[in-house]
Wavefront OBJ file of the C-alpha trace (Angstrom):
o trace
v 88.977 82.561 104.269
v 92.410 80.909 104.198
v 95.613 82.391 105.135
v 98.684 79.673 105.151
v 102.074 80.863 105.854
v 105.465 79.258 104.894
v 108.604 79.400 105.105
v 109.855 79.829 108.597
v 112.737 77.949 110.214
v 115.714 77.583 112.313
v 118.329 79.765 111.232
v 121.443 81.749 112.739
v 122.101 85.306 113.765
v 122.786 87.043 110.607
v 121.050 85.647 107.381
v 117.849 85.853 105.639
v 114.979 84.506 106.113
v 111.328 85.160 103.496
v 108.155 83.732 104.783
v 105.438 83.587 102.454
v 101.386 83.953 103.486
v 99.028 82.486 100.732
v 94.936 83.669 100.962
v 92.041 82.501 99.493
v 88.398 82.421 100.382
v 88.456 86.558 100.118
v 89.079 89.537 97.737
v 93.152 89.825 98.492
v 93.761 92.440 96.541
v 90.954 94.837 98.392
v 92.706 93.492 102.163
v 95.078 95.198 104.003
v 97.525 92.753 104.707
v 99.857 92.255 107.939
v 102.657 90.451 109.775
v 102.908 89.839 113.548
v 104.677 87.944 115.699
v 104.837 86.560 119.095
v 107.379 85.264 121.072
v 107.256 82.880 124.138
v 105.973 84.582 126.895
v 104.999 87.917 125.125
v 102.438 89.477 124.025
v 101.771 89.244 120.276
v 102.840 92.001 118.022
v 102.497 94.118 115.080
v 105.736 93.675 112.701
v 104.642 94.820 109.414
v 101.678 96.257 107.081
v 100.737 97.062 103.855
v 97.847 98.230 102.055
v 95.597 96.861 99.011
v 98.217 97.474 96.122
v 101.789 98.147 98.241
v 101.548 101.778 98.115
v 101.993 101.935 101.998
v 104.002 100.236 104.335
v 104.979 100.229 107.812
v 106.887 98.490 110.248
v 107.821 98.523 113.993
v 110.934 99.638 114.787
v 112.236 96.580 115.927
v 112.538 95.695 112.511
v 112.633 98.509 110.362
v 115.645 98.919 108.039
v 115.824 94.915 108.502
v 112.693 93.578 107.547
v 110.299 94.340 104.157
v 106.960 93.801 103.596
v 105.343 93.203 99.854
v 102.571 91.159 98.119
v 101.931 90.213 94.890
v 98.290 90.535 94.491
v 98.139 88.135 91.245
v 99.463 85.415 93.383
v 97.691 86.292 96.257
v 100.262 86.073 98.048
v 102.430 88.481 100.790
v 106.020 88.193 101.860
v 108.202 89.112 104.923
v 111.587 89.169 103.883
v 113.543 89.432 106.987
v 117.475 90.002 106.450
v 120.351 90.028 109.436
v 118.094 88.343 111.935
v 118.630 88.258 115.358
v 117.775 85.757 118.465
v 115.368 88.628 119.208
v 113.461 87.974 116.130
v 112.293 84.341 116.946
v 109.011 83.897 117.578
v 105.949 82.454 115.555
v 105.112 84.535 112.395
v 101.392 85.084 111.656
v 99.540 86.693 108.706
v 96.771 88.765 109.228
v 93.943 90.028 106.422
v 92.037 92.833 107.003
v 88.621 91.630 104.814
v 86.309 94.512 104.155
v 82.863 94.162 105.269
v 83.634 90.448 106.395
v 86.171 91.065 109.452
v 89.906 90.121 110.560
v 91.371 86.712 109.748
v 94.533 85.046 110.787
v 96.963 82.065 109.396
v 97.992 79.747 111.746
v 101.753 80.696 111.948
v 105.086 79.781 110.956
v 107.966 79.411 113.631
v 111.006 81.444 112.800
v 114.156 80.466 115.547
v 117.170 82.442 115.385
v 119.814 80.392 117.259
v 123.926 79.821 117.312
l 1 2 3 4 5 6 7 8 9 10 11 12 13 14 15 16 17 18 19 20 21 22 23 24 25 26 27 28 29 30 31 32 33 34 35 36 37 38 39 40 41 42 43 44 45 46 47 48 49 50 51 52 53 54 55 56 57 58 59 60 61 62 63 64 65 66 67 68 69 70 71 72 73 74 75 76 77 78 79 80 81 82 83 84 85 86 87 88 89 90 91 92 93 94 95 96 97 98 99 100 101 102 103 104 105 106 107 108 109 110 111 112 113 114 115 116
């Protein structure tokens, strides 16, 4: 199982920012996929999910109306496209896939700094 993620960078208050996580090794389009982050000094977090085919999402409210979640499962591939960022936001961005009978698996992460 692979998960690389992309995409991440130093930016300021106010744009738009899409990382990108690409899988292999597993069945991606029968994984739950998800986004967390974790900031210096705090304690990693849930930001976003989605299920198998996109029919679900959810998102913590720190980022809801802000931030979307969406894969494209013949790519293999799932997004975070996070719009009006804020200093709050930076942290290091990590995919997560949910593998069914095979367990949890995590990229390595992709810094995201949100700076003026």
């Amino acid at each position: 199982v692979r998960l690389v993620e992309s995409g991440g960078g130093s930016v300021q208050p106010g744009v738009s920012l899409r990382l990108s996580c690409a899988a292999s090794g597993f069945t991606f389009s029968s994984s739950d996929m998800s986004w967390y982050r974790q900031a210096p000094g705090k304690e990693r977090e849930l930001v976003a999910d989605i299920s198998t085919h996109g029919g679900r999402t959810s998102y913590a409210d720190a980022v809801k109306d802000r931030f979307i979640i969406s894969r494209d499962n013949a790519k293999n591939t799932v997004y975070l496209q996070m719009n009006s960022l804020k200093a709050e936001d930076t942290a290091v961005y990590s995919c997560n896939a949910k593998v069914p009978f095979k367990g949890v698996y995590w990229g390595q992460g992709t810094q995201v700094t949100v700076s003026s």
